[in-house]
Short mmCIF file of the C-alpha atoms (twelve columns), coordinates in Angstrom:
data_MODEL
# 
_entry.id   MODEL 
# 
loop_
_atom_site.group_PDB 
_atom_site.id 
_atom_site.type_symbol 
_atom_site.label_atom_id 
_atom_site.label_alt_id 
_atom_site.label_comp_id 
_atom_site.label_asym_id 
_atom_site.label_seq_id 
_atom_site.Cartn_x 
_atom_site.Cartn_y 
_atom_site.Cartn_z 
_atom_site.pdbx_PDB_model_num 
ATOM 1   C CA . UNK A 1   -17.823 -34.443 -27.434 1 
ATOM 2   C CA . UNK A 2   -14.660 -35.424 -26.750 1 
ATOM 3   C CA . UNK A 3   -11.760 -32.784 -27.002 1 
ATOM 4   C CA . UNK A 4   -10.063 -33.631 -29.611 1 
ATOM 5   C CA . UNK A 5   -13.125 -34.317 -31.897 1 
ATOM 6   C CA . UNK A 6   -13.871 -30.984 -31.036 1 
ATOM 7   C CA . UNK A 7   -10.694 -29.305 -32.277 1 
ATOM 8   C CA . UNK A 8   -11.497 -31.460 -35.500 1 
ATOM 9   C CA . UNK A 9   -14.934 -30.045 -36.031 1 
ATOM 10  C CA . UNK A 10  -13.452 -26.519 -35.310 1 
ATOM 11  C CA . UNK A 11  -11.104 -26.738 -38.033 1 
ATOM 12  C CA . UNK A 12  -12.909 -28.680 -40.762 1 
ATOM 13  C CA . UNK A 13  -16.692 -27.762 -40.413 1 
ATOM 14  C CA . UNK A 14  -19.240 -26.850 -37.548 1 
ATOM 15  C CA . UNK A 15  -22.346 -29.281 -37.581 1 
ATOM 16  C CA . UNK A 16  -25.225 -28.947 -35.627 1 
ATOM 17  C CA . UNK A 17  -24.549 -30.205 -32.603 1 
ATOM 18  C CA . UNK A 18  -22.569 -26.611 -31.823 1 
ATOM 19  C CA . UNK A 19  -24.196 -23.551 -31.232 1 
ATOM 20  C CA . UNK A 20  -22.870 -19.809 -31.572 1 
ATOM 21  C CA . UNK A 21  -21.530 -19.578 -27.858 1 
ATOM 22  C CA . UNK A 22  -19.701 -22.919 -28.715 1 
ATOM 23  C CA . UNK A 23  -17.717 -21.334 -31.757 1 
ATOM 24  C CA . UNK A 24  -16.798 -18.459 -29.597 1 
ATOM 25  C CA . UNK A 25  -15.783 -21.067 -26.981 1 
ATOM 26  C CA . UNK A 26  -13.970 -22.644 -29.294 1 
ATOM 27  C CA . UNK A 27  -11.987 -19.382 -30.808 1 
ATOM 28  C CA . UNK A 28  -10.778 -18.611 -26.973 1 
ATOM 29  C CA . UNK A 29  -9.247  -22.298 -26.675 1 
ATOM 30  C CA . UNK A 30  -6.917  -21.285 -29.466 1 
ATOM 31  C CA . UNK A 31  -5.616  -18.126 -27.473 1 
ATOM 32  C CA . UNK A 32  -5.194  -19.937 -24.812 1 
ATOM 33  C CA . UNK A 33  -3.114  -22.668 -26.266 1 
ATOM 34  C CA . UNK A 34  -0.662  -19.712 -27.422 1 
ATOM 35  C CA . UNK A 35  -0.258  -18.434 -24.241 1 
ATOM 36  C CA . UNK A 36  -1.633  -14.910 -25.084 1 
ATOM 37  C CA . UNK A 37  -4.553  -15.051 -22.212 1 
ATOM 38  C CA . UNK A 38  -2.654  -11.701 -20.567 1 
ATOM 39  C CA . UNK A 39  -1.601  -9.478  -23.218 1 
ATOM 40  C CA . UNK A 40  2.331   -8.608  -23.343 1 
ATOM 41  C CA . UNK A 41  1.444   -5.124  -23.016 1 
ATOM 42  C CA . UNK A 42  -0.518  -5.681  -19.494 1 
ATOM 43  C CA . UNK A 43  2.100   -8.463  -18.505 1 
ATOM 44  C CA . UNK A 44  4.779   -5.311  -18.725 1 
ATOM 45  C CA . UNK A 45  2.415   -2.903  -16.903 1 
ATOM 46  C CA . UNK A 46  1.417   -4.573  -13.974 1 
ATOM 47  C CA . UNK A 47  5.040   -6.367  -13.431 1 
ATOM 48  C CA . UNK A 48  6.453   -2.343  -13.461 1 
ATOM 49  C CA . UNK A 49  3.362   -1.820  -11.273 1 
ATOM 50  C CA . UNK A 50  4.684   -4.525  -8.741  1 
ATOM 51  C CA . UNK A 51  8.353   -3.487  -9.153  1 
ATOM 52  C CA . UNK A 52  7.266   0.704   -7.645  1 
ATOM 53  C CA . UNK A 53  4.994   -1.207  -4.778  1 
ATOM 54  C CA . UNK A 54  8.236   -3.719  -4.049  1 
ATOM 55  C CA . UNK A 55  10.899  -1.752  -4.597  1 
ATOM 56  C CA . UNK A 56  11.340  0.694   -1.743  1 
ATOM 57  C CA . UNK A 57  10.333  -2.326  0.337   1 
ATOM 58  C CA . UNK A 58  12.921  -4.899  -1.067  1 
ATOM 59  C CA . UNK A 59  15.907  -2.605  -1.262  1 
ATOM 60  C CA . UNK A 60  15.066  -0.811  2.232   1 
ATOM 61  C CA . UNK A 61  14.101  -3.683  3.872   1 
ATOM 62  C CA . UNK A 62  10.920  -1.679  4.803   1 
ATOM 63  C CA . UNK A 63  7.397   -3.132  5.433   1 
ATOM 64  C CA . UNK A 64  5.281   0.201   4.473   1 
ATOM 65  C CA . UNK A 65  4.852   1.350   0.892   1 
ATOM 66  C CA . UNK A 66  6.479   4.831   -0.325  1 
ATOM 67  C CA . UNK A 67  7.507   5.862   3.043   1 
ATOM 68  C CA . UNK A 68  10.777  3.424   3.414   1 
ATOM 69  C CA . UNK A 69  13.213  5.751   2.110   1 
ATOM 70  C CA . UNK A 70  12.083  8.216   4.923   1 
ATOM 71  C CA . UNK A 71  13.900  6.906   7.715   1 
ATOM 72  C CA . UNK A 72  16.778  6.801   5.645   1 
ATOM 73  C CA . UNK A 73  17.639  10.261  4.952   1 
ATOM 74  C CA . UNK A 74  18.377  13.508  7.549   1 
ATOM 75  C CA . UNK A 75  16.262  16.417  7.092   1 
ATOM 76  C CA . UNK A 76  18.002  17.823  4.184   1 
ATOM 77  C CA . UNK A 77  16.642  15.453  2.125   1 
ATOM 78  C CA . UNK A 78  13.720  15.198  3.524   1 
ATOM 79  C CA . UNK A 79  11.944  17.219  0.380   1 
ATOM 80  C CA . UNK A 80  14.046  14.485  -2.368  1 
ATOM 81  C CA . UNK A 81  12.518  11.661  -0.426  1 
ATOM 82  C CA . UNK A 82  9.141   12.779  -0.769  1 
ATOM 83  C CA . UNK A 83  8.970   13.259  -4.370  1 
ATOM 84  C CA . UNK A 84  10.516  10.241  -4.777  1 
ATOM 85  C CA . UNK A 85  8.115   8.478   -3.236  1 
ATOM 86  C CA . UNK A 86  5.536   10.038  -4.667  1 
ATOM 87  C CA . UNK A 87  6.925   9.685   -8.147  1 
ATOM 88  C CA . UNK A 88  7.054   5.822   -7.249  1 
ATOM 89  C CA . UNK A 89  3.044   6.325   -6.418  1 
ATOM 90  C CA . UNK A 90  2.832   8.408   -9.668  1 
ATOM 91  C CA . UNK A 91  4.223   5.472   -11.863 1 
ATOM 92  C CA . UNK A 92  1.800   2.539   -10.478 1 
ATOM 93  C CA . UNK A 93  -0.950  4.433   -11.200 1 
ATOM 94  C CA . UNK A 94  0.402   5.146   -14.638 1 
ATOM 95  C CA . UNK A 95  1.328   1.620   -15.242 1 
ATOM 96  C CA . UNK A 96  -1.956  0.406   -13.624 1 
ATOM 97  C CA . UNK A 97  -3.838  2.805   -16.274 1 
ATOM 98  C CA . UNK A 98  -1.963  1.379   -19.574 1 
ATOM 99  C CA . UNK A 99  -2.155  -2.512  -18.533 1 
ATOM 100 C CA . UNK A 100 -5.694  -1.940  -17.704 1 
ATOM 101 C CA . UNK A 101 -7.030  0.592   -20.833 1 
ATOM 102 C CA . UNK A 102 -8.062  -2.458  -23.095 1 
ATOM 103 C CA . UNK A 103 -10.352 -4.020  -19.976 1 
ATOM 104 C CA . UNK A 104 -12.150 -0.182  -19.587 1 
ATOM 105 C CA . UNK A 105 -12.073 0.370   -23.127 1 
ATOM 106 C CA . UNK A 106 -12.666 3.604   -24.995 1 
ATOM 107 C CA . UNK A 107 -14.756 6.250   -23.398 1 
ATOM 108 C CA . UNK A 108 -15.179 8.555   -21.043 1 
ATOM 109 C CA . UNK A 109 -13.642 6.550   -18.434 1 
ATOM 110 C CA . UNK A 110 -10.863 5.582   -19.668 1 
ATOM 111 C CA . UNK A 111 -10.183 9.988   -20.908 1 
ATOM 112 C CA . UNK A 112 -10.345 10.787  -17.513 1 
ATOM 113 C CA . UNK A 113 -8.106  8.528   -16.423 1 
ATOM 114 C CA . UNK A 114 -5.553  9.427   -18.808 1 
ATOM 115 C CA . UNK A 115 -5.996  12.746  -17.945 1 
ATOM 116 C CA . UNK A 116 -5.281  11.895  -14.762 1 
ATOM 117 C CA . UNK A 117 -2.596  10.135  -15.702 1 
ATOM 118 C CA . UNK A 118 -1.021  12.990  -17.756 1 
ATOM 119 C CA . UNK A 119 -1.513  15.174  -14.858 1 
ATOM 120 C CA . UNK A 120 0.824   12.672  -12.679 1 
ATOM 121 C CA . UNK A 121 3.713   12.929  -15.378 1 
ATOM 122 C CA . UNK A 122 3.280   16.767  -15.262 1 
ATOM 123 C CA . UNK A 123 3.853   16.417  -11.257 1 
ATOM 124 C CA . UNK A 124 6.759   14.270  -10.841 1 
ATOM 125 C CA . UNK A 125 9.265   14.554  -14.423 1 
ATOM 126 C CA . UNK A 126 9.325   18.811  -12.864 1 
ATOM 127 C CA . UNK A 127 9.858   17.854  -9.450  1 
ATOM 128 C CA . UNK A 128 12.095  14.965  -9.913  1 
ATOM 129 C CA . UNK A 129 14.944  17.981  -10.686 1 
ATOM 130 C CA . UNK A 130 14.711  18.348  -6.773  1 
ATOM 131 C CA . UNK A 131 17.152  15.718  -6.124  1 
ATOM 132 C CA . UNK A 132 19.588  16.491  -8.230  1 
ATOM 133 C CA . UNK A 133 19.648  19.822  -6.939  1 
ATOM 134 C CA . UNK A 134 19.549  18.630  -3.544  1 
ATOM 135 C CA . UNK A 135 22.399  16.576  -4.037  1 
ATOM 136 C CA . UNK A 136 24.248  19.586  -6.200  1 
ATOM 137 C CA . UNK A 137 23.973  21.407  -2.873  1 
ATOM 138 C CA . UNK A 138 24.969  18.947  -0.332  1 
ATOM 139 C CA . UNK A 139 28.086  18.575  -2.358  1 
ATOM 140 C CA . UNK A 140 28.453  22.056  -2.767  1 
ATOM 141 C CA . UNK A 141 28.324  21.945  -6.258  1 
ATOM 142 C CA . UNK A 142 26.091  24.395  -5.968  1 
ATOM 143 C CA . UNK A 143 25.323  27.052  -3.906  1 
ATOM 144 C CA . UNK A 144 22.365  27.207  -1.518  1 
ATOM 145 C CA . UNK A 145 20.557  30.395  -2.992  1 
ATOM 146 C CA . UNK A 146 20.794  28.753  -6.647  1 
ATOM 147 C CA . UNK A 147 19.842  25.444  -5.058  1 
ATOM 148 C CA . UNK A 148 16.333  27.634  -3.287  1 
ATOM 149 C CA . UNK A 149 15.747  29.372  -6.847  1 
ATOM 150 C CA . UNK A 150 15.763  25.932  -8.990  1 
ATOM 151 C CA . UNK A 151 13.500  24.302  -6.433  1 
ATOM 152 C CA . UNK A 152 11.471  26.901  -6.484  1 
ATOM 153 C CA . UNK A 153 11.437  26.933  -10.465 1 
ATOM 154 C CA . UNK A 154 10.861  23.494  -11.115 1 
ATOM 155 C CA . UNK A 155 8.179   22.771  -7.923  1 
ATOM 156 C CA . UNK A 156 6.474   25.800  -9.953  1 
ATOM 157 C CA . UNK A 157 6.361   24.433  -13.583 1 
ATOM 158 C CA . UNK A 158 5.001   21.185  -11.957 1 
ATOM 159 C CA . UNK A 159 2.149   22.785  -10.179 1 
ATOM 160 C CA . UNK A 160 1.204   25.022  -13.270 1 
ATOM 161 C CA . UNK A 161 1.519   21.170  -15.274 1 
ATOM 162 C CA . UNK A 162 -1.035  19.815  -12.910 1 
ATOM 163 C CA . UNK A 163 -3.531  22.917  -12.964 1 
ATOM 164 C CA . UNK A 164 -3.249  22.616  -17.119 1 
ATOM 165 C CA . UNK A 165 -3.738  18.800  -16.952 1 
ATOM 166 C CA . UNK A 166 -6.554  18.530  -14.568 1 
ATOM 167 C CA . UNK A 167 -8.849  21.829  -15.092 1 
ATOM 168 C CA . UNK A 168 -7.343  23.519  -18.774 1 
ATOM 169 C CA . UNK A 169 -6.782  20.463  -21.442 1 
ATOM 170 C CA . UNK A 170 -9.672  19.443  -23.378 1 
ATOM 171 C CA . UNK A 171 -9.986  14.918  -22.718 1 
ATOM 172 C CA . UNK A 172 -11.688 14.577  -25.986 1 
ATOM 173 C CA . UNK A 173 -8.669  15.793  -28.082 1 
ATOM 174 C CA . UNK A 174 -6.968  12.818  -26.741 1 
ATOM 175 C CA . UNK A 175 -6.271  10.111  -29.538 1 
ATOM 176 C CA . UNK A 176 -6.986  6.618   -29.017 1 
ATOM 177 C CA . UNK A 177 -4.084  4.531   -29.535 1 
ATOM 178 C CA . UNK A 178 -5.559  0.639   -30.385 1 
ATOM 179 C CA . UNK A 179 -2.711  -2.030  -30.117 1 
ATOM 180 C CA . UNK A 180 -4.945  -4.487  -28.181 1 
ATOM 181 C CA . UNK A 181 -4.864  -7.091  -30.863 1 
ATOM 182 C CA . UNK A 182 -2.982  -10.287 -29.871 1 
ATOM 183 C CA . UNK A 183 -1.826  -11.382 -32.735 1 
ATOM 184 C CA . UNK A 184 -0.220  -7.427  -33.724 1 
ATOM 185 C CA . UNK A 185 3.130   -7.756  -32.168 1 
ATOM 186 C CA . UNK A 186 3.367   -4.542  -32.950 1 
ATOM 187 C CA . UNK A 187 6.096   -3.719  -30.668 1 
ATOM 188 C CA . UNK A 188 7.971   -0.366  -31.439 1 
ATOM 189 C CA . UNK A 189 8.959   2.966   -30.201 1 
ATOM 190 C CA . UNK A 190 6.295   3.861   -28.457 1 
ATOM 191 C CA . UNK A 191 3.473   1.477   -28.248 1 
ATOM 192 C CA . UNK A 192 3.551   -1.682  -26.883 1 
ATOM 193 C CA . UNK A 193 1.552   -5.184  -27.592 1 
ATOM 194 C CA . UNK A 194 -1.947  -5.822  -26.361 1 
ATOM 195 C CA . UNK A 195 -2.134  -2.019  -24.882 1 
ATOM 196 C CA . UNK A 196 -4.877  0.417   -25.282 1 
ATOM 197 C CA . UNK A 197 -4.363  3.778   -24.182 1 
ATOM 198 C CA . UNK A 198 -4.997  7.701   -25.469 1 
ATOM 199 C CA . UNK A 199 -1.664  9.941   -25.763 1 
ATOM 200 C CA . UNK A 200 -2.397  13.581  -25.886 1 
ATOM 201 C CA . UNK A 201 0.042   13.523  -29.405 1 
ATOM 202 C CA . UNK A 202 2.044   16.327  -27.621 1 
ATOM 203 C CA . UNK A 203 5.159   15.015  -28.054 1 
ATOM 204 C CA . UNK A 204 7.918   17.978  -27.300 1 
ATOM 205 C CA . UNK A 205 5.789   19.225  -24.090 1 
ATOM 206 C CA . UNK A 206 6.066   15.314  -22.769 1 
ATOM 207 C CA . UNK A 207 9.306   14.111  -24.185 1 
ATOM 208 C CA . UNK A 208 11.608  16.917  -24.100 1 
ATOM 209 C CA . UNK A 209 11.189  17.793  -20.514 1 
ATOM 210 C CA . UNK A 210 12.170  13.897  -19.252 1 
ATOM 211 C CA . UNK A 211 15.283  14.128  -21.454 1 
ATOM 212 C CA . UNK A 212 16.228  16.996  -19.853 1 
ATOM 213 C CA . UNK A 213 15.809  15.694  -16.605 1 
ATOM 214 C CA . UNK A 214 18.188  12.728  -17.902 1 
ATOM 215 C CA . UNK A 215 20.962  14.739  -19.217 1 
ATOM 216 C CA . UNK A 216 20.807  17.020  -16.116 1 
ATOM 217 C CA . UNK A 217 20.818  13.738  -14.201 1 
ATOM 218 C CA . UNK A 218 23.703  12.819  -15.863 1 
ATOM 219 C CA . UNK A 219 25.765  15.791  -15.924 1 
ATOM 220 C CA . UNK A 220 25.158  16.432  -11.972 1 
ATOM 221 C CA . UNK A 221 26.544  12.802  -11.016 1 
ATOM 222 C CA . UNK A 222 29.380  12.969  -13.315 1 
ATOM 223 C CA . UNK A 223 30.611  15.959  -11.671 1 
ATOM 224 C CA . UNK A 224 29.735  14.414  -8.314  1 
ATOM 225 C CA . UNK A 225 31.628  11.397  -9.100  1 
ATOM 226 C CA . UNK A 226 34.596  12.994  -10.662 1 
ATOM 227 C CA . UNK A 227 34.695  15.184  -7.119  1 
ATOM 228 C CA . UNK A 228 34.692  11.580  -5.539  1 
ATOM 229 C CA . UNK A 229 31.070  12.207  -3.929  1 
ATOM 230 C CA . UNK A 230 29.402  8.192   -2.789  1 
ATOM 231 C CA . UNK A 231 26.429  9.782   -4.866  1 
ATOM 232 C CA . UNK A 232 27.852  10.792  -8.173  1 
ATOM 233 C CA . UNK A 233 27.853  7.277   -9.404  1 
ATOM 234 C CA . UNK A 234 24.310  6.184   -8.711  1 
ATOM 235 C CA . UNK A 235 22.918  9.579   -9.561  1 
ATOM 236 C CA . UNK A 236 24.800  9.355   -13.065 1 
ATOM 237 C CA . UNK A 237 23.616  5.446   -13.364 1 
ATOM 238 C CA . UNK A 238 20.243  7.069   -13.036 1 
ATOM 239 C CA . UNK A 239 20.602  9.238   -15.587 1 
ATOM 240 C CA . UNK A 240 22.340  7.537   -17.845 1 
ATOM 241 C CA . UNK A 241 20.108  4.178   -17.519 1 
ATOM 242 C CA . UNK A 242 16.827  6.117   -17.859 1 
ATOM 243 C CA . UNK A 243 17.960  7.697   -21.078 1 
ATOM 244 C CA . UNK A 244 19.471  4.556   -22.613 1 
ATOM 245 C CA . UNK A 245 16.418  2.961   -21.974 1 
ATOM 246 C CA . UNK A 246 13.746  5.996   -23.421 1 
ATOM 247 C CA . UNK A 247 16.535  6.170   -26.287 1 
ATOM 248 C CA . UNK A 248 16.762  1.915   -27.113 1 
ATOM 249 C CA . UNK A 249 13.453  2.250   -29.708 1 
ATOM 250 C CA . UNK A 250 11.563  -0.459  -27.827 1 
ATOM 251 C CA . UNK A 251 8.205   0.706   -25.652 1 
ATOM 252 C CA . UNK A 252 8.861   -2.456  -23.230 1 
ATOM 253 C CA . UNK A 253 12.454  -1.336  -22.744 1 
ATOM 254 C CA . UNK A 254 11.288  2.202   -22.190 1 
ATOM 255 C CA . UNK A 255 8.815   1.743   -19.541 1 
ATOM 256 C CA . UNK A 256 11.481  0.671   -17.004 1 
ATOM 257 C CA . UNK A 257 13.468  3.631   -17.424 1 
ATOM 258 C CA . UNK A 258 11.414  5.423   -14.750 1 
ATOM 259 C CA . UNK A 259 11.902  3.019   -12.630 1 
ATOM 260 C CA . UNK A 260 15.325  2.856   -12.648 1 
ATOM 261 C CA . UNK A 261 15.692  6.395   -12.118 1 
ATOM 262 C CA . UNK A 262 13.885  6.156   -9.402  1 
ATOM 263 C CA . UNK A 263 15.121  3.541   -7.533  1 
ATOM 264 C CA . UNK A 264 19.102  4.993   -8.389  1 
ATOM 265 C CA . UNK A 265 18.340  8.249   -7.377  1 
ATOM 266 C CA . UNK A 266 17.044  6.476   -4.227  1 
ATOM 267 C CA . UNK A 267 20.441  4.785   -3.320  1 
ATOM 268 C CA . UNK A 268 22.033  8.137   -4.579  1 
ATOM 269 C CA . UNK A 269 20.196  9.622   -1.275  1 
ATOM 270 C CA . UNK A 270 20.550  7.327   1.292   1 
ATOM 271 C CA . UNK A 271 24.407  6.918   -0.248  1 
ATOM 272 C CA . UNK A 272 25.052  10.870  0.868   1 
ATOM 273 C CA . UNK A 273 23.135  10.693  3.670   1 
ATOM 274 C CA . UNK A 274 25.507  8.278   5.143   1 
ATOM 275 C CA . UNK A 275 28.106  9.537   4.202   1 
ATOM 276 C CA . UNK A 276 30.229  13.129  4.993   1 
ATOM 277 C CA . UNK A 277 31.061  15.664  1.957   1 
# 
């Protein structure tokens, strides 16, 4: 039957000559006319995916994944660059998880991974107060003993995050969050299109500790850059960026903001490692 006959039957009757799988057939050529074959939500999740893989490549001119900013640093950083890199790790596997949730569907499977994906934002919002610190001290902003007790500190809540995460929290008091319908366009503050995930509903032990790390973000490059330090700019950018983004009420906006932290607090490193306080 010719195509366009076909499109005729579909919308006026369906005669014999069409079977079940042909109607189903049939229902997927209209998605596909509208484009909507990859959902927005997975579209946004797997290009953020390709942006952590590409970045520390493209902007170090590096040709091995999450260990480019390595070379760029002295040992003082050496710590930063780590976490960094790990956090860039931390995020494709996140963003990996949420474009991929409505293809694994709910279950077991896709708990686990969530809890494993919780456990990864436990691990790197804690230790991505390293840098700042870092850079605090190498400007002597702050002094080296203060700069040993906040690492210590925050390395400390991260690892205690993990342990809760992995081994303590209870997968099946997750709650399924079921925006995988093409046609929702539900776009909002914290879901986005064509995404199915589970959030753990804890809000103020999730949120509140990334806007911290923000602000502190924020307030550690401003001083740096009203001292005149290379870094305070990018590590304020970072900061400031992030939290515009997490604060702009859009969940497509908001899942860059870790990667421009990230890749600022990046250049705010290799800016004071080459240059002299």
């Amino acid at each position: 039957m010719p195509s366009h006959q076909r499109q005729t039957t579909q919308l006026t009757y369906i005669d014999e000559r069409i079977d079940i799988d042909d109607v189903f057939m049939l229902s997927d050529a209209v998605v596909v006319d509208r484009g909507d074959t990859v959902p927005y939500g997975t579209k946004i999740h797997l290009f953020n995916a390709m942006l952590g893989l590409s970045i520390p490549m493209l902007l170090f001119g590096k040709t091995i994944p999450f260990i480019s900013s390595l070379s760029l640093v002295d040992n003082q950083f050496l710590l930063s660059s780590l976490i960094i890199e790990g956090s860039f790790i931390g995020m494709v596997i996140d963003n990996l998880i949420n474009g991929f949730g409505r293809y694994i569907g709910e279950g077991s499977m896709l708990r686990n991974l969530t809890r494993i994906r919780l456990a990864l934002h436990g691990l790197t919002v804690p230790s991505m107060f390293v840098p700042a610190i870092e850079l605090g001290k190498h400007a002597r902003i702050i002094s080296s003993r203060v700069s040993r007790f906040a690492i210590g500190f925050f390395l400390s809540y991260a690892f205690v995050e993990v342990i809760e995460w992995l081994f303590l929290y209870d997968v099946d008091e997750l709650q399924v969050v079921d925006n995988s319908d093409l046609d929702s366009k539900k776009n909002n503050s914290r879901y986005i299109d064509g995404v199915l995930s589970y959030t753990c509903g804890k809000v103020v032990k999730c949120v509140v500790p990334a806007v911290t790390l923000c602000l502190s973000t924020m307030a550690m490059g401003n001083v740096m850059r009203v001292r005149g330090v290379a870094a305070g700019p990018w590590l304020l950018g970072a900061g400031g960026l992030s939290f515009a983004a997490c604060s702009c009420g859009r969940a497509d906006v908001q899942a860059f903001g870790e990667t421009t932290q990230l890749t600022m607090t990046m250049a705010a490193l290799a800016s004071a490692a080459s240059s002299v306080c």
